[in-house]
N, C-alpha and C positions, 0 to 999 in steps of 0.2 A: 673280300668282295671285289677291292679294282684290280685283283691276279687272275680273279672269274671273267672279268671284264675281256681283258685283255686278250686273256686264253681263246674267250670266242670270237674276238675280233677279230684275231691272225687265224682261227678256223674258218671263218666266215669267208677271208680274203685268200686263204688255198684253195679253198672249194669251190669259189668263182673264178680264181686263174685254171684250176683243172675243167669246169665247166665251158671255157671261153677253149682250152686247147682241145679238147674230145669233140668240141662245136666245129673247131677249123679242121681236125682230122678226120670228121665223119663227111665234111662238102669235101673235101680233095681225094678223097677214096676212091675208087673205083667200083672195085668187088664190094657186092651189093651186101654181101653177109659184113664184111669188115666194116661197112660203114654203119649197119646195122646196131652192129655192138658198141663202137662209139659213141653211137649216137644216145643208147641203151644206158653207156658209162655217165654221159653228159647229165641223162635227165636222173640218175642215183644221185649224181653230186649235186647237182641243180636242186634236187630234192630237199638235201642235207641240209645244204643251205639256206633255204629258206623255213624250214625248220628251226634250226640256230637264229636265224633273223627274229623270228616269232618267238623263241626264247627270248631273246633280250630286252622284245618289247612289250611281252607281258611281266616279265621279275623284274626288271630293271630301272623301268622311268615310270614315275609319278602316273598311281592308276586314274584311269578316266576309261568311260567305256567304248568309246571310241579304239583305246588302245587295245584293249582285250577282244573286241570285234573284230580290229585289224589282225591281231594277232591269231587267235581262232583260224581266219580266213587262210592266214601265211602256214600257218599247222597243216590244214588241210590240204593245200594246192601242194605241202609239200610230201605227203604220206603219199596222196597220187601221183607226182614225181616219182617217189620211190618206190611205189608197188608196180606203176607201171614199166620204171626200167628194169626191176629183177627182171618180169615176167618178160620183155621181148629183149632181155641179156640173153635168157634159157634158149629163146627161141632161137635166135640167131646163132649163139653156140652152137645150138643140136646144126644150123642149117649149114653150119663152117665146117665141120667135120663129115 
């Protein structure tokens, strides 16, 4: 159970350092499709991670429904993260090529 822990903590902590660097390379961009996709990458990993966030805190710490509400909340703000950046990764792909 604390190699589960663990395992999501240092995923939790890549995926906010990749989200913080696709955050700084889609403002320094120029070309509006490159920054596009960046931006596209940012909110996949953004996504992920709070996904994993809401893992840990619905399996993990002593239930209360507070906790299961929040975590709910963190689930979904993160599937729309994720569905939102596939869908303008595609677009911006199609519009780079």
């Amino acid at each position: 159970m604390f190699a589960i822990q663990i395992t999501l903590f240092i995923l939790i902590c890549l995926l906010l350092a990749l989200s913080v660097y696709f955050s700084f390379r889609s403002r320094r961009e120029q070309d509006v499709a490159k920054r596009g996709l960046y931006s596209a990458r940012m909110n996949i990993c953004m996504g992920l991670m709070l996904i994993l966030i809401a893992v840990t805190q619905i399996f993990f710490f002593s239930e209360s429904s507070f906790r299961r509400i929040f975590g709910t909340v963190l689930v979904l703000l993160g599937v729309f993260n994720v569905f939102a950046g596939i869908r303008n990764h595609g677009h911006f792909d199609r519009m780079q090529r």
